[in-house]
N, C-alpha and C positions, 0 to 999 in steps of 0.2 A: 737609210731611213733618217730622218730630221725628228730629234726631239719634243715632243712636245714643248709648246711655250705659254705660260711660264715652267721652266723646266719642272721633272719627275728626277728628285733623288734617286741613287741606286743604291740597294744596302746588300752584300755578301757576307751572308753568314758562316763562318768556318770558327765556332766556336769549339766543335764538338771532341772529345776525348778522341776517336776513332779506334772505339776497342776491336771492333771487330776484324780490324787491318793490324793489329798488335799494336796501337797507339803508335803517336808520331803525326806528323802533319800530311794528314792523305791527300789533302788540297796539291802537295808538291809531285804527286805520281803522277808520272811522263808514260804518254800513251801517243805512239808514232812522233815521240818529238815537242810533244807540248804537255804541260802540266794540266790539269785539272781547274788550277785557278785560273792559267792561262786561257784558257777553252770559254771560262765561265766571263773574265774581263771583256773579252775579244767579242763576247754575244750580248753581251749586256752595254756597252761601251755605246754602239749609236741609238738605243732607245731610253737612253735617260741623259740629267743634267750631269752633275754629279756623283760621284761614287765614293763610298766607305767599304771599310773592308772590318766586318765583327771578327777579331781573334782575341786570344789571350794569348798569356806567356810574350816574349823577348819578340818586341812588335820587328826589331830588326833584319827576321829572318822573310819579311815582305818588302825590302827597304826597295828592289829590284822592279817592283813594281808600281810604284809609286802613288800608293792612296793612304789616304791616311789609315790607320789602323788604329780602333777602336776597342778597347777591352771593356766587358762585360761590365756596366754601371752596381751590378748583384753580384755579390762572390759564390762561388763555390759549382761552376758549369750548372745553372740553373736552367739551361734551356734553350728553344729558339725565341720564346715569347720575350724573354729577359736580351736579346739581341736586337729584337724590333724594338724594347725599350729604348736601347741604347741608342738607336740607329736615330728613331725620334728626336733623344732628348742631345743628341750632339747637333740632328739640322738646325734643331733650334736654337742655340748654341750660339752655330757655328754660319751659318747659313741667313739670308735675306729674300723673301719671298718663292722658296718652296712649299706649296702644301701640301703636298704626296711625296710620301717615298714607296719605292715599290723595295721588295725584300725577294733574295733569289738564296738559292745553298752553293755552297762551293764543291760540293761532289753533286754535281748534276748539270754536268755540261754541252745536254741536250735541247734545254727547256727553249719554248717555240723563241722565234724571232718577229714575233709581234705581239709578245708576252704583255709589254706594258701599253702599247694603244689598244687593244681589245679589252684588258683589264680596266682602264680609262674610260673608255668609250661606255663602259657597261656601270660604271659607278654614274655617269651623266644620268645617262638613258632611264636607267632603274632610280635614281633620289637617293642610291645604298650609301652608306657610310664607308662599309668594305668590300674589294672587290678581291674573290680566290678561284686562282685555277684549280680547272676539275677536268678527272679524266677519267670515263666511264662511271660515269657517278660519285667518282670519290672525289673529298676534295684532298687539296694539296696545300695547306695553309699555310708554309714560308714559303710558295709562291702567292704573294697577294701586295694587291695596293692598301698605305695606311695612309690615311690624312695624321699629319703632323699634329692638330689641333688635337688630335684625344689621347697626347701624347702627358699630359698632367693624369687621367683617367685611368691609365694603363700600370703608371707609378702606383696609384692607389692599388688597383687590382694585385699586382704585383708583391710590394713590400705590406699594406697592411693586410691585405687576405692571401698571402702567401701562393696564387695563384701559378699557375705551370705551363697550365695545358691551353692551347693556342686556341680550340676550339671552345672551351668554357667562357673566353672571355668575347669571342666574335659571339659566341649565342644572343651579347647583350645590345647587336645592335643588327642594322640591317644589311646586312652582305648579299653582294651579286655574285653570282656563279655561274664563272668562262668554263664551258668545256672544247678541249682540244680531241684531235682523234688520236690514235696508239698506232695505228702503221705508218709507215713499215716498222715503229718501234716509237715506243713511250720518251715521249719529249721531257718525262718527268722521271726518267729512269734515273737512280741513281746511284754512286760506287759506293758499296759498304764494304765487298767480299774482294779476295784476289778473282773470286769466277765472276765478278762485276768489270774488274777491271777487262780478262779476257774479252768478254761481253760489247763491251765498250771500245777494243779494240775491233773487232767482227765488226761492229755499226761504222765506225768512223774508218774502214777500209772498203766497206762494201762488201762484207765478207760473210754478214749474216743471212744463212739460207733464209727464202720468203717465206719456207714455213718450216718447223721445229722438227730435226729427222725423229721418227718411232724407234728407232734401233741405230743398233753400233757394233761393228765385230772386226777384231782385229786379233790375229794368231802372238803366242807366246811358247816361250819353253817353260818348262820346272823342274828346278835340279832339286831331286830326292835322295833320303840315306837312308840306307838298311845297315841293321845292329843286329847282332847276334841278339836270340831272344833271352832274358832273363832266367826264364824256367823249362823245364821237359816241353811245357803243354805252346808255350809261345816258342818258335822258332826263330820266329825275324820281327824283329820292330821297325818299321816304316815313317818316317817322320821330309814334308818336304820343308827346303831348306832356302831357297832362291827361286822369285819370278824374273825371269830373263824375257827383257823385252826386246830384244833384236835375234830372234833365237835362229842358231847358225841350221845350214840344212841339211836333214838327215832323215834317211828312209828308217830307219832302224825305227820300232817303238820304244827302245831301251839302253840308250846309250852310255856303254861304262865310262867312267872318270876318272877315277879314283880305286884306289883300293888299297888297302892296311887290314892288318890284323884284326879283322871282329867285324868290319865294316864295310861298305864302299858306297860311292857316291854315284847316283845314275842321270842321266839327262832325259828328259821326259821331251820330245821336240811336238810341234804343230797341235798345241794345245789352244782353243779356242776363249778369248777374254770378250763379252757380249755385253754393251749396254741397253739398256729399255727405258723409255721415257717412262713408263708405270717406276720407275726404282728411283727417279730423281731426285726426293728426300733422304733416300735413303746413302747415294753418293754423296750427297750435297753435304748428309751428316759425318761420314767418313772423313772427306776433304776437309771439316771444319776442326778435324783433331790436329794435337802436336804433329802426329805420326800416322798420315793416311796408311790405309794396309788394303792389301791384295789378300784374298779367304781362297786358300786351296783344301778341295777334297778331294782324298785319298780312298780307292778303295782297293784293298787286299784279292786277288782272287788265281782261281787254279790255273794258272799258265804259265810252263818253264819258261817261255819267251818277254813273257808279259808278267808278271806277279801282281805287279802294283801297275794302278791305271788312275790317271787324272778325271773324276768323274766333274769337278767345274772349277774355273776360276771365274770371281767375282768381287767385283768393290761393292759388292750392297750386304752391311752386315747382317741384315734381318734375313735375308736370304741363309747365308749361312750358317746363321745361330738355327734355321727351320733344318739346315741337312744336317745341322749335329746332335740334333734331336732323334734322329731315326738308329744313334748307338750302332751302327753298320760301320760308319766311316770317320775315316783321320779327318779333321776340320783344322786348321789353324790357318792364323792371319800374318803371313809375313809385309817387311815395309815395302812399302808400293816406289819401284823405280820411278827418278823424275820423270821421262818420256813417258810414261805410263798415265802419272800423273797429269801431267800437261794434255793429254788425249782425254781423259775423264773429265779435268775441269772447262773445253773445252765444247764437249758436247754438251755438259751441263750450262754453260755459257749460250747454250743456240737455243736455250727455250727461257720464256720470263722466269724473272724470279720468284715471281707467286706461281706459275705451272701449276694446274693441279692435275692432280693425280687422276691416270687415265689407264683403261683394260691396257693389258699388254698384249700384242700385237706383232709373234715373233716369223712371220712370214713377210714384213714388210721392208721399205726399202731402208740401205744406208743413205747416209749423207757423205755419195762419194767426193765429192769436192773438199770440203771442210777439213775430214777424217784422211785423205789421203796423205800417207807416211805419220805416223802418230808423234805426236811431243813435238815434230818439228815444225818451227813456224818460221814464216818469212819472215 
């Protein structure tokens, strides 16, 4: 693709904190081999003149890539709108006959590959001032073209009406709106989450089923202990102890482990772990803790063979917090093995990240492809 002439500035915004990745520079996360910034240079690289790169902090740790890096003209992580300031007030700066710069994010290493001649072409065509990608109606506004000229404009908005929000200040003029399609996935996706990253790896392998599985079931064990009970009227205290995700095989229902004085430890095998696209908030919120957790319930009942029996495991706490509601059964949350883990965040990985919430539908298919051997990926 040949540039526009007279060239389109590029401006890469990677200002942000990235709390939600535990902070640190997410732009540097390697997904088959390339970084994030890497992905976003390489796609933006033939449809503009020049490139800047918006970071804060020790510009040296972009020295590898060779644009200049810009820090925020505003102190204090003010935003994206305070990056297109900056991006501006350095063209002009810096720069001889640029009028446009176009602005992209640096975790979103999808975004189309004729981002900037459609944006372009649409600012002509319409008389607009700004032009912003949209996708299904939404817009997407650090994808958009700025003329440099209302780059004096944006300062005022900015530092004397303390201005933020990207959308307050296009409201004050005339913007054209590109919309792009979503399949086979969102050109404006972008990496917030470790299950973005997953996500993102499935896209850029070919790996993302064409459509989102309804369900997910893969067997586990649970290692249980019995206590002597307390008092006359409790005999045995029941408590499980470990979700074993490679659980070895055993016909028994009840296999002994352990045993001491007062106690012994039993192995629960071919226990059933089930996801449902209806729960995917509810994963999503588990996965987002220090310490995802696996909910095992326990229920007690009359059988010398059997005493105790695994009536569910699940990563969806609201489920759980519903069965320990019923005062019948042992509920706790032990920590969710990595394998386990990586299978969870994985299937949550195969549907958007806005997914809304949908009946559950526990008669339909797995995603044998994806889900086959859990946690392990190629």
């Amino acid at each position: 693709m040949t540039p526009p002439n007279p060239p389109i500035a590029g401006l890469i915004l990677a200002g942000g904190l990235s709390r939600r990745m535990g902070g640190g520079d997410k732009t540097m996360i390697e997904v088959e081999g390339q970084s994030l910034l890497d992905r976003v240079i390489e796609r933006l690289s033939p449809q503009v003149g020049p490139m800047i790169l918006n970071a804060n902090g020790d510009p040296d740790r972009f020295a590898e890539f060779t644009l200049p890096v810009v820090p925020d003209v505003v102190d204090g992580y003010a935003g994206p709108l305070v990056g297109v300031l900056t991006g501006l007030e350095w063209l002009k700066d810096h720069t001889m006959g640029v009028e446009w710069m176009v602005s992209t994010a640096a975790d979103t290493p999808l975004f189309p590959l004729d981002l900037v001649e459609r944006l372009h072409a649409a600012v002509k065509a319409e008389g607009a001032d700004i032009a912003v990608a949209c996708t299904k109606g939404q817009a997407h506004p650090v994808f958009a073209l700025w003329p440099v000229r209302l780059a004096a404009e944006l300062r005022a908005a900015v530092v004397d009406e303390s201005m933020r929000k990207i959308d307050a200040w296009t409201d004050r003029y005339k913007v054209a709106r590109v919309e792009w399609p979503v399949t086979p996935a969102d050109p404006f996706f972008n990496v917030n989450t470790p299950e973005d990253v997953v996500r993102l790896r499935l896209i850029v392998t070919g790996r993302l089923p064409p459509e989102p599985p309804l369900s997910a079931s893969t067997e586990v064990a649970v290692v249980v202990e019995r206590r002597d009970g307390a008092t006359s009227w409790i005999k045995n205290a029941w408590r499980p102890l470990e979700v074993v995700a490679e659980p070895p095989p055993h016909d028994q229902p009840l296999v002994l482990l352990r045993q001491e004085q007062g106690f012994e430890h039993y192995l629960i095998p071919r226990v059933t772990l089930a996801l449902h696209r209806s729960d995917l908030a509810s994963y999503r919120y588990n996965l987002g803790g220090d310490e995802p957790r696996l909910y095992v319930v326990l229920r007690p009942q009359d059988d010398a063979e059997q005493p105790v029996r695994v009536v569910m495991v699940t990563a969806a706490p609201d489920q759980a917090q519903a069965m320990s509601e019923s005062g019948e059964d042992m509920v706790d949350g032990l920590p969710m093995p990595k394998a386990l883990r990586d299978w969870v965040e994985m299937f949550c990985a195969c549907h958007p990240p806005d997914e809304p919430m949908k009946k559950r539908k526990r008669d339909t298919l797995d995603a044998e492809g994806t889900f086959a051997g859990k946690g392990r990926r190629s």
